[in-house]
C-alpha positions in Angstrom: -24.0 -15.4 2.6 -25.5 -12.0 1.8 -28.5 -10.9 4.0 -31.7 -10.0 2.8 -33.2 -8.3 5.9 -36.7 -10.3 7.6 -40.1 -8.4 7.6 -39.3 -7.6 11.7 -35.8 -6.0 11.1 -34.6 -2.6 12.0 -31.4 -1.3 11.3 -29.1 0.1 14.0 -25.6 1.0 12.6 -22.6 0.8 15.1 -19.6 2.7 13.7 -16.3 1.8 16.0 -12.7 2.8 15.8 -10.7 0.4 14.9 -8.2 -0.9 18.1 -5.4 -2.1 16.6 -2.5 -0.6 17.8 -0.1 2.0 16.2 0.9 -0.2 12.9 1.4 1.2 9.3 0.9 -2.1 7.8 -2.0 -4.4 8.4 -4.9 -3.6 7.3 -4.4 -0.4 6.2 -1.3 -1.1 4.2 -1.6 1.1 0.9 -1.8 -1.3 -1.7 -0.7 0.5 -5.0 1.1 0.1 -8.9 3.1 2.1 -10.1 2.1 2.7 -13.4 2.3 5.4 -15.8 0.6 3.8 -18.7 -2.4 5.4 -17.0 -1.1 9.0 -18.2 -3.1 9.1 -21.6 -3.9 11.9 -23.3 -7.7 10.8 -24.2 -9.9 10.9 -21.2 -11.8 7.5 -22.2 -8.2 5.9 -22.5 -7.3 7.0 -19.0 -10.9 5.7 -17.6 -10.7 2.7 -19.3 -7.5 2.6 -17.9 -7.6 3.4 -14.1 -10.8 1.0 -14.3 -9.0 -1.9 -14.5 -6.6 -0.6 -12.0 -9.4 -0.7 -9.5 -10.9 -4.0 -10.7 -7.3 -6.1 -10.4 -7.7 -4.1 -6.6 -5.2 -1.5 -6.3 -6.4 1.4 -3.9 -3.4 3.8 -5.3 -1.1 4.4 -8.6 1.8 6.1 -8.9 2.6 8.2 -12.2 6.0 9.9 -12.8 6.6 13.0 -14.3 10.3 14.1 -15.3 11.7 17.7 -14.7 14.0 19.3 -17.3 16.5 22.1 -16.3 14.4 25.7 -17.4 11.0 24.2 -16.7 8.7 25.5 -13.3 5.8 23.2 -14.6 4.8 20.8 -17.7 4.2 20.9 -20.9 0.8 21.4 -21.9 0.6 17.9 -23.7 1.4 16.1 -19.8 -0.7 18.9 -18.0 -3.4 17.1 -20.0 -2.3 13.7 -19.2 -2.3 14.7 -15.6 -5.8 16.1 -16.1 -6.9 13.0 -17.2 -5.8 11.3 -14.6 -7.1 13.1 -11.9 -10.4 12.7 -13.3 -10.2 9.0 -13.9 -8.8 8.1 -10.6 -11.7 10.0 -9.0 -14.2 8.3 -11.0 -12.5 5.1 -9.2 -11.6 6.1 -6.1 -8.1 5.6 -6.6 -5.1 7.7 -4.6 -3.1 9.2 -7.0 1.2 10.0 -5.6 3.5 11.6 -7.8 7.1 11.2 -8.5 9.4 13.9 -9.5 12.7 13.4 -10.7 15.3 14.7 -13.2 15.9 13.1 -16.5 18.8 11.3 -15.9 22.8 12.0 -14.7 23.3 15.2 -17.1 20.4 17.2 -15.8 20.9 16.9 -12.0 19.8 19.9 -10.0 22.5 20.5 -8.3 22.5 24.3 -8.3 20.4 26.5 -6.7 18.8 27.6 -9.7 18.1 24.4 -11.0 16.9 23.2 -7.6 14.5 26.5 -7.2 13.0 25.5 -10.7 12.7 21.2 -9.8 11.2 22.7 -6.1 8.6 24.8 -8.2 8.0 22.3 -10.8 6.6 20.3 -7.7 4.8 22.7 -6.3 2.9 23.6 -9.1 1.8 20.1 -9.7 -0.1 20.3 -6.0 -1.3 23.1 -6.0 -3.0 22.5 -9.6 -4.3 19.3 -8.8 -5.4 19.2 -5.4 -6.8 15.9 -5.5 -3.0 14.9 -5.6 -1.4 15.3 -2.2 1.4 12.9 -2.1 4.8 13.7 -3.9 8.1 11.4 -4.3 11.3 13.7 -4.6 13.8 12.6 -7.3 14.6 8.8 -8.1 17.3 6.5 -7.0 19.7 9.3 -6.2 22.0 6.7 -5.2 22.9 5.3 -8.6 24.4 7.3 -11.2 21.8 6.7 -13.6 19.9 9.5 -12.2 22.7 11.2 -9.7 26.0 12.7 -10.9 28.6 13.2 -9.2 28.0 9.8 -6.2 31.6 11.0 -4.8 33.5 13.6 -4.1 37.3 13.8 -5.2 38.6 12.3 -2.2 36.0 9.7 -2.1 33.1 10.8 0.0 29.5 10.9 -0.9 28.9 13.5 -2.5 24.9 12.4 -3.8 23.9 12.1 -0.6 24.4 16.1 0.7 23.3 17.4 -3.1 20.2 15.3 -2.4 19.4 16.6 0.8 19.5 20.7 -0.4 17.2 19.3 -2.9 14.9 17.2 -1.1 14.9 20.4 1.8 14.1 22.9 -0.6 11.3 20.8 -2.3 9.8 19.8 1.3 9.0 23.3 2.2 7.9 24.9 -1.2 5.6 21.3 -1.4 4.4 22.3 2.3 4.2 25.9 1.8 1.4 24.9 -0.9 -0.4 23.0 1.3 1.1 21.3 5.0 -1.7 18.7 3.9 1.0 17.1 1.2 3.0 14.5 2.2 6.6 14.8 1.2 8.3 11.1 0.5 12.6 11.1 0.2 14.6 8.8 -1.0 13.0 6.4 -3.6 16.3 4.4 -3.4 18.0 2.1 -5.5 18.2 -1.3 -3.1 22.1 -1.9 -3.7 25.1 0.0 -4.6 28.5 -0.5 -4.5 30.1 2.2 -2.2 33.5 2.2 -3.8 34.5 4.9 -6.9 36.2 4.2 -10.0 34.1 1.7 -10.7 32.5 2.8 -14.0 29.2 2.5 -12.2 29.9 4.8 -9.2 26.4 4.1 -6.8 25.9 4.1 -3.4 24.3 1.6 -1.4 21.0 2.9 0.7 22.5 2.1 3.9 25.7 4.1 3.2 23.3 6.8 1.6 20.8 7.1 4.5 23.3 7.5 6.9 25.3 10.0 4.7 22.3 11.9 4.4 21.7 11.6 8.2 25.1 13.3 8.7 24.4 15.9 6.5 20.9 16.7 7.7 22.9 16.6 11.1 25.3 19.0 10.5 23.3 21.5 8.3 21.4 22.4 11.1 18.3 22.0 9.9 15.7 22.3 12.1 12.1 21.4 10.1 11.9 17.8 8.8 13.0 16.8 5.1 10.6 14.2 4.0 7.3 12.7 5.6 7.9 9.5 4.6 11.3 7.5 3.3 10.5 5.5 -0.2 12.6 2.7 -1.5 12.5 -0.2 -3.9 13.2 -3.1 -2.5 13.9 -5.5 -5.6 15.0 -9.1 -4.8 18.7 -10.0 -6.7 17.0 -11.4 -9.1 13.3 -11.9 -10.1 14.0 -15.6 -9.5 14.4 -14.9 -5.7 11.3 -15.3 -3.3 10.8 -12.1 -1.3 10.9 -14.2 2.0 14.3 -14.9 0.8 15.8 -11.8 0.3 17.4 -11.0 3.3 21.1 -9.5 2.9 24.2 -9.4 5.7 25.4 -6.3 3.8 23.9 -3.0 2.4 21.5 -4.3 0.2 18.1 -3.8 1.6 15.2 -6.1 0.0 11.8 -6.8 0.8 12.9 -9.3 4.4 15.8 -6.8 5.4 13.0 -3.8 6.8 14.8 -4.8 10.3 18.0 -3.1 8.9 16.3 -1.0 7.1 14.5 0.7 10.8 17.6 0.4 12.5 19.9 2.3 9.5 16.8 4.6 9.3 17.0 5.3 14.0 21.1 6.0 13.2 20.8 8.3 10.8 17.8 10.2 12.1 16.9 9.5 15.9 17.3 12.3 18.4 16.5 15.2 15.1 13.3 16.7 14.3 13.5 14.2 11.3 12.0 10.9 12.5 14.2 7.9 11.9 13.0 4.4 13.0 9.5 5.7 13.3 9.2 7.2 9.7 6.5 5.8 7.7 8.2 3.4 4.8 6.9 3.4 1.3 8.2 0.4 -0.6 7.7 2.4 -4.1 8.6 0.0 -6.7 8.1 -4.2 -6.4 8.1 -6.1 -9.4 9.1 -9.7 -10.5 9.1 -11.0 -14.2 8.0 -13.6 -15.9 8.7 -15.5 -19.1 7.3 -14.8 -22.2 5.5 -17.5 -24.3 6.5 -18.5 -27.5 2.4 -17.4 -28.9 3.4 -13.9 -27.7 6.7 -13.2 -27.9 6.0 -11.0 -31.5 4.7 -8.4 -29.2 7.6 -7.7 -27.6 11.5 -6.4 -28.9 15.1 -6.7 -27.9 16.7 -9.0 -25.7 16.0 -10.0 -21.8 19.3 -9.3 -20.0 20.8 -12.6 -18.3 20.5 -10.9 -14.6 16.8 -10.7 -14.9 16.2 -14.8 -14.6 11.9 -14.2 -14.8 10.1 -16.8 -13.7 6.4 -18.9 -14.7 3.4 -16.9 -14.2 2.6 -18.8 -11.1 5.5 -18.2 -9.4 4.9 -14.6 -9.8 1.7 -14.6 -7.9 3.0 -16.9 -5.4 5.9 -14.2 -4.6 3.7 -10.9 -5.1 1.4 -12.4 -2.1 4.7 -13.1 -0.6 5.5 -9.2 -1.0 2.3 -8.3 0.2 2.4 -10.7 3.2 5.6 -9.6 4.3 4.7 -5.5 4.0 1.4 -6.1 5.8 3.4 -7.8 8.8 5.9 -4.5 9.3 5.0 -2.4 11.5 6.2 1.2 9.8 5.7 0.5 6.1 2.7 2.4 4.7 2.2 1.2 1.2 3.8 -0.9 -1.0 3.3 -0.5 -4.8 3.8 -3.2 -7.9 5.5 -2.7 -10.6 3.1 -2.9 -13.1 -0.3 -3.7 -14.6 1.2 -3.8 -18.3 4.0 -5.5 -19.2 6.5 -3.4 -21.0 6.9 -3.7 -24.2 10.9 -4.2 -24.8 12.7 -6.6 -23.3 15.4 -4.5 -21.3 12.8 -3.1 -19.9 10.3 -4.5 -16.8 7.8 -7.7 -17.8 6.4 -7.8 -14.5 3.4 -6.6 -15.4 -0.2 -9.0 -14.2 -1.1 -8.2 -17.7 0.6 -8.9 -21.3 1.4 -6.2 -23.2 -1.8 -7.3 -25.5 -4.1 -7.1 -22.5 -4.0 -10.7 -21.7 -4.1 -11.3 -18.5 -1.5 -13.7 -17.2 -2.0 -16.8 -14.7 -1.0 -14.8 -11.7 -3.3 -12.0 -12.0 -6.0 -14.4 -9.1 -3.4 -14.8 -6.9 -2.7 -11.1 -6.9 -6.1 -9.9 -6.8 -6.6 -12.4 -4.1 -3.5 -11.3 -1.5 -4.7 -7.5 -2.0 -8.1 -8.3 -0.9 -6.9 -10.9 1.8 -4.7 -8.1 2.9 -7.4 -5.7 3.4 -9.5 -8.1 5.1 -6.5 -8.4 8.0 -6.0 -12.5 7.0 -3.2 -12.4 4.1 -0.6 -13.5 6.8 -0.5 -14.3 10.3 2.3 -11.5 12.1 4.1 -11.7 15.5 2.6 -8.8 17.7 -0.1 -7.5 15.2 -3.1 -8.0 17.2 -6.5 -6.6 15.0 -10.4 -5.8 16.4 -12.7 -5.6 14.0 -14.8 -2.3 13.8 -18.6 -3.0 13.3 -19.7 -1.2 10.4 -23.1 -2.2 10.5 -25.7 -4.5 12.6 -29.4 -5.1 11.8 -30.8 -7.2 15.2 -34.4 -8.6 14.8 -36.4 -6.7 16.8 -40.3 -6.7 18.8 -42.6 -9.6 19.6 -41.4 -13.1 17.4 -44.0 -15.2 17.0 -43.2 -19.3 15.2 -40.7 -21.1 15.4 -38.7 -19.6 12.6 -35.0 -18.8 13.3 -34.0 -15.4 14.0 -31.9 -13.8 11.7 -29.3 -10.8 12.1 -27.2 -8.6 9.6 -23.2 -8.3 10.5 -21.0 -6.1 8.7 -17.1 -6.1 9.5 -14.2 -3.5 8.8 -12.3 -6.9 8.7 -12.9 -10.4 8.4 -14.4 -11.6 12.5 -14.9 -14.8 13.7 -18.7 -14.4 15.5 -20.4 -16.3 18.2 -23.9 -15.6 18.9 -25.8 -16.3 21.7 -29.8 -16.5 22.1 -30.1 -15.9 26.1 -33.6 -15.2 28.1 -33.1 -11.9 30.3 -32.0 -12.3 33.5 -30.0 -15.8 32.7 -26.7 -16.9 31.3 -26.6 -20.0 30.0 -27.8 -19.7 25.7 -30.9 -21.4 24.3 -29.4 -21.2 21.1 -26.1 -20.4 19.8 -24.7 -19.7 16.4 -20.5 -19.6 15.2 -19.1 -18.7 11.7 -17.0 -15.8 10.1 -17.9 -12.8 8.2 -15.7 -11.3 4.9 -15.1 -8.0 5.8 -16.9 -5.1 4.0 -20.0 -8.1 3.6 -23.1 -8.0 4.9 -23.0 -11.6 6.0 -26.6 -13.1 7.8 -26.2 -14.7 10.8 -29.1 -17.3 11.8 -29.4 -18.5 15.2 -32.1 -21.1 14.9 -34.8 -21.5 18.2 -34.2 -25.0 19.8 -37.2 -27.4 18.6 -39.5 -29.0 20.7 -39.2 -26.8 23.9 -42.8 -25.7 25.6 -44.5 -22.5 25.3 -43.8 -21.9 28.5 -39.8 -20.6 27.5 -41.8 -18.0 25.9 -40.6 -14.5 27.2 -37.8 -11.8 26.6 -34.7 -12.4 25.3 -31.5 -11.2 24.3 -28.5 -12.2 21.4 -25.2 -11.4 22.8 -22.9 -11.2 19.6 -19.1 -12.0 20.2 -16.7 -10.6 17.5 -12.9 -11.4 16.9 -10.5 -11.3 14.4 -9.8 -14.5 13.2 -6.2 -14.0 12.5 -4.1 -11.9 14.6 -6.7 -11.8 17.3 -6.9 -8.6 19.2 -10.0 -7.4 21.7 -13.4 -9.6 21.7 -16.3 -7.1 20.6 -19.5 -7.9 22.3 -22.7 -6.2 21.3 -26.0 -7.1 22.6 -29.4 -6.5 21.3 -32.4 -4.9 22.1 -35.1 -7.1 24.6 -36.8 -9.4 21.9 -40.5 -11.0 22.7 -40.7 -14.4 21.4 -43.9 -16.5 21.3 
């Protein structure tokens, strides 16, 4: 219930730290889609655009840009695009993070030159736009989609040490712009296969971390590479719950992030790079779903047979699964969807909340729901996770109360909390009144603690309302605040 604050109301506003402890996810997990449909090159497009971004509930979208060999910055028709952006995602109050990678396996920076120009290419983006202050180096250097050579004659990795010259040389022109930006590796493919000769030569990301772990380790290195490890945690198939994707092998999905911290301590602990503590960005999610017969005109080509997409509703069901699960682990930071729009062929990604017409699709509730849920600290209940809610705001009734009408207080949360409150005459313990119920977070939520009926004039005096506060899932610390004296009549 909103409040609408009583003639007798002052407004005293409490403004707490939250006391949960150190924990990436929660809620403050970065909840983001990456989607570069928002790049448009008519500034209304681009509003109209990020807008809905915002409304589905998305606090951050990520937009790729794609470095050619000779080029220290874009083209002056994406420069605009990136303009536009920046100015829509303002407008919104939306986080915008960048990823920078070569166009495919013929254009990978593997020389110095090449790598000077893809480090500057970066660097110029930042320090153009300084509203955007988080950049993603490369993408999926393990596959050889976007990585050539993966091995070396003999059979080692050979991605993994090209990679790291790159993502060195990027991290300190990026921080030598600002220190402010934060560098994220990695962006990694969730399988590979390990073995050459294959015809699809890709590495694994638990063979490539640790690869790159040796490398950092014996280039003797002595400043960090990356602020922040990304990867993309696809399940095996879209048709695979993400509570279900847990792998004995080097896959890493959604329900492997145990593997994922320990592979991440091996190849990094004891280094100035952190390992097991380094924030995780899961940088691409997406499931997709079939499309009906009424709008299957919109779309082209042919859906491979390794996709399996599911019903709308199953969709939502696992995208609050993905969410649930990143808000429960510890070091993940953000975790972003993959996408708003459905794209357009077949081949390509239908995982979209949203047709390709615009349409929204069934599980567009359910999504909008978990991200709110998430920030509200009750999408999932997590082992060790323990959340106090910070006040934000508290209006107490205040002075000499006259009648028997009920007293009424104004409670705003940084999370969802469970309150008690108490009516108690100064001096005693025991409540003359008490009132229980929960407040949505970020919701100015009234709280009436009605006076008990029939008692004589003579309980007249000063009292007090003690106001007991707790999250109502993953409890943490009580709050207690207590009011100023209050003269009733």
């Amino acid at each position: 219930m909103r409040f609408a604050p009583p003639a007798l109301a002052a407004v005293a506003a409490v403004l707490l730290a939250c006391a949960a402890p150190a924990h990436a996810g929660g809620p403050s997990l970065v909840l983001g889609v990456n989607e570069t449909a928002v790049k448009r090159q008519s500034l209304s497009e681009a509003r109209a655009r990020m807008a809905i971004v915002r409304l589905i509930g998305f606090d951050t979208v990520r937009i790729n840009t794609t470095w050619w060999p000779g080029e220290t910055e874009p083209d002056a028709a994406e420069v605009q695009e990136f303009r536009n952006v920046v100015a829509a995602a303002q407008l919104n109050g939306i986080r915008v993070v960048v990823a920078v990678y070569n166009h495919g396996n013929r254009t990978t920076p593997l020389s110095e030159e090449y790598r000077t120009e893809f480090a500057e290419y970066a660097a110029w983006i930042v320090r153009t736009f300084p509203y955007i202050r988080e950049v993603i180096v490369g993408n999926e250097p393990n596959l050889n989609r976007f990585w050539m050579p993966q091995f070396t004659e003999d059979g080692g990795n050979a991605a993994a040490p090209a990679y790291l010259e790159l993502l060195a040389q990027t991290y300190d022109r990026l921080k030598a712009v600002s220190p402010s930006v934060t560098v994220i590796g990695g962006a990694l493919a969730p399988r590979g296969t390990d073995r050459p000769g294959t015809n699809r030569d890709t590495h694994s990301p638990v063979k490539f971390l640790r690869d790159l772990g040796a490398a950092y380790r014996t280039s003797g290195r002595t400043r960090p590479i990356m602020d922040q490890l990304s990867i993309h945690p696809y399940g095996d198939s879209s048709s695979q719950p993400p509570n279900r994707s847990r792998h004995p092998g080097t896959t890493v999905g959604l329900a492997d992030y145990a593997k994922l911290v320990r592979v991440l301590g091996e190849a990094f602990d004891g280094t100035r790079q952190r390992g097991s503590t380094l924030p995780i960005v899961y940088g691409e999610f997406g499931v997709e779903t079939r499309i009906p017969r009424a709008r299957q005109h919109l779309y082209s080509g042919a859906e491979p047979a390794r996709t399996r997409p599911v019903d709308e509703q199953t969709q939502g069901r696992f995208y609050r699964q993905a969410i649930g699960l990143a808000f429960c682990q510890p070091t993940v930071r953000a975790l972003m969807l993959f996408h708003v729009w459905d794209e357009p062929l077949l081949p390509g990604w239908q995982s979209g909340v949203y047709y390709v017409d615009g349409r929204p699709k069934a599980s567009l509730p359910a999504v909008r729901q978990a991200l709110a849920e998430s920030r509200r600290g009750v999408v999932r209940r997590c082992p060790g996770l323990a959340l106090t809610p910070a006040v934000e705001r508290l209006v107490w009734p205040r002075g000499r109360i006259t009648g028997r009408a009920p007293l009424r207080l104004g409670l705003r949360c940084s999370i969802d909390c469970a309150y008690t409150a108490h009516l108690v005459r100064v001096g005693q313990r025991t409540p003359v009144a008490v009132a229980r119920g929960q407040a949505v977070g970020k919701v100015l939520t009234s709280v009436v603690l009605r006076r008990p009926q029939g008692q004589p004039r003579t309980n007249a005096g000063r009292y007090v309302v003690r106001l007991f506060l707790a999250a109502p899932v993953n409890r943490g610390r009580t709050v207690v605040r207590t009011s100023p004296p209050l003269n009733l009549g």
